[in-house]
C-alpha positions as CSV (number, residue, x, y, z in Angstrom):
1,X,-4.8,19.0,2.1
2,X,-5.1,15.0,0.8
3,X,-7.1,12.8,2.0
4,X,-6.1,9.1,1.8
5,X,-8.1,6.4,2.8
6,X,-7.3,2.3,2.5
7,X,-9.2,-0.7,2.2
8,X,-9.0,-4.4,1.3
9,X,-7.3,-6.0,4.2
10,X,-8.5,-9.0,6.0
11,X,-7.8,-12.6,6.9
12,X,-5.9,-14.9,4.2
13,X,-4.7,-18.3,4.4
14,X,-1.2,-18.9,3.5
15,X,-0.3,-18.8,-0.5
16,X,-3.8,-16.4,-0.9
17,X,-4.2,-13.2,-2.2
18,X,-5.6,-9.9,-1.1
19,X,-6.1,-6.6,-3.1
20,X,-5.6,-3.5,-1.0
21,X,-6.9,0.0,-2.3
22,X,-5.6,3.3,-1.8
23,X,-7.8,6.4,-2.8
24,X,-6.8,10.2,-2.1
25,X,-9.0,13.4,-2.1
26,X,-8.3,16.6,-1.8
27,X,-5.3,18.5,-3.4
28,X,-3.9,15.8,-5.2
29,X,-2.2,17.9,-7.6
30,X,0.5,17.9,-5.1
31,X,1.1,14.5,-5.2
32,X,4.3,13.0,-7.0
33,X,4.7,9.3,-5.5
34,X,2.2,7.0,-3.8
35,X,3.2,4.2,-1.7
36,X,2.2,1.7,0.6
37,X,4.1,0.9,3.9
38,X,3.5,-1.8,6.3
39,X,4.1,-2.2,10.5
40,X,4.2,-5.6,12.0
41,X,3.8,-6.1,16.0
42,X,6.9,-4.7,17.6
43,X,8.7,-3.7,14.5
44,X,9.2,-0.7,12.6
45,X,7.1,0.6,9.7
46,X,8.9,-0.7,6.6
47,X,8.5,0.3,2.5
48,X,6.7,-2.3,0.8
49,X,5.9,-0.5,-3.1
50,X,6.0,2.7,-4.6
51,X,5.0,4.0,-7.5
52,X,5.0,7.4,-9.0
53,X,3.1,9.9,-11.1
54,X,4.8,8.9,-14.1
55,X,4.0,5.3,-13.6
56,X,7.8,3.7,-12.1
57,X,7.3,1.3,-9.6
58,X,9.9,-0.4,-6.8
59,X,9.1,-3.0,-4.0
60,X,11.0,-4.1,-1.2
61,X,12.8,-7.5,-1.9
62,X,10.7,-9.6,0.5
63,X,8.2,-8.9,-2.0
64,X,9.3,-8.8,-4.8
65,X,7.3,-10.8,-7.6
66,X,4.7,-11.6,-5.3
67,X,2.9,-8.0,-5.3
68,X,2.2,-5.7,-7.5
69,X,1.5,-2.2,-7.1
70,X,-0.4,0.4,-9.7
71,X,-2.3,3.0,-10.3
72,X,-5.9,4.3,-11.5
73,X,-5.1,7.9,-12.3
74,X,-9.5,8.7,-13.2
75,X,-10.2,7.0,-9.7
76,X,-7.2,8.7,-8.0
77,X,-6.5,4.8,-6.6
78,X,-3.7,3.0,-6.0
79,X,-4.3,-0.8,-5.8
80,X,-1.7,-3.4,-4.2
81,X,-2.0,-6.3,-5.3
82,X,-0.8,-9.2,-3.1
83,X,-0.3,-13.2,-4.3
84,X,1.5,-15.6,-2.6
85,X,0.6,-14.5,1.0
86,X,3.4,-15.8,3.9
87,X,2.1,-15.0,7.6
88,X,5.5,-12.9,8.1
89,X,3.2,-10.6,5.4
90,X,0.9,-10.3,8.8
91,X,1.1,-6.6,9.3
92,X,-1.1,-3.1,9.2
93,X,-0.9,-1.9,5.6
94,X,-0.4,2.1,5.6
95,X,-0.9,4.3,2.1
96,X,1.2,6.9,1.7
97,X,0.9,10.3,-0.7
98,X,3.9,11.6,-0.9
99,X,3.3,15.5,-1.6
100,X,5.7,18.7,-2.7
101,X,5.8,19.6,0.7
102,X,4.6,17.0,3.2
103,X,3.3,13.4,3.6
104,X,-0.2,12.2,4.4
105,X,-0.8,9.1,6.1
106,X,-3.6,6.9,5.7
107,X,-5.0,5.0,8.8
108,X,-4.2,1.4,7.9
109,X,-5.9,-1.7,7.2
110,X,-5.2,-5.1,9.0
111,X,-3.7,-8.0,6.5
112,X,-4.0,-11.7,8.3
113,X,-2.4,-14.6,6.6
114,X,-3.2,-17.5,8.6
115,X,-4.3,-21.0,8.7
């Protein structure tokens, strides 16, 4: 079993910056790609950043040079790393551990960019 468990979110004004933090437990040995996912009001969960064991990365174009995703393989963390905030960011920010033979799911955090 993995653990995963995020933090970081909150309220942001327009053109802020937030870091969120991703840190699994547990069987991580299992683990080949990390990601982090986000879920708007009455929309669908989308892909936001990836990034594997060996250290690729990929984003989503609406973010695209605005956040940056990586990795602290002794703290088992993944950071996201969000500049240039727009409210359509406004969404619940899920981790993902993307194991050898099934996902786990952290339980969100809330990201607010609002005047």
């Amino acid at each position: 079993q993995v653990q995963v468990v995020e933090s970081g979110g909150g309220l942001v004004q327009p053109g802020g910056s937030l870091r969120l933090s991703c840190a699994a437990s547990g069987s991580i040995f299992s683990i080949y790609l990390m990601g982090w996912y986000r879920q708007a009001p009455g929309k669908q969960r989308e892909s936001v950043a990836a990034i594997t064991s060996g250290g690729s990365t990929s984003y989503s174009d609406s973010v695209k040079g605005r956040f940056t995703i990586s990795r602290d393989n002794a703290k088992n963390t993944v950071y996201l790393q969000m500049n240039s905030l727009k409210p359509e960011d406004t969404a619940v920010y899920y981790c993902k551990a993307a194991g050898t033979t099934k996902d786990y799911w952290g339980q969100g955090t809330q990201v607010t960019v609002s005047s």
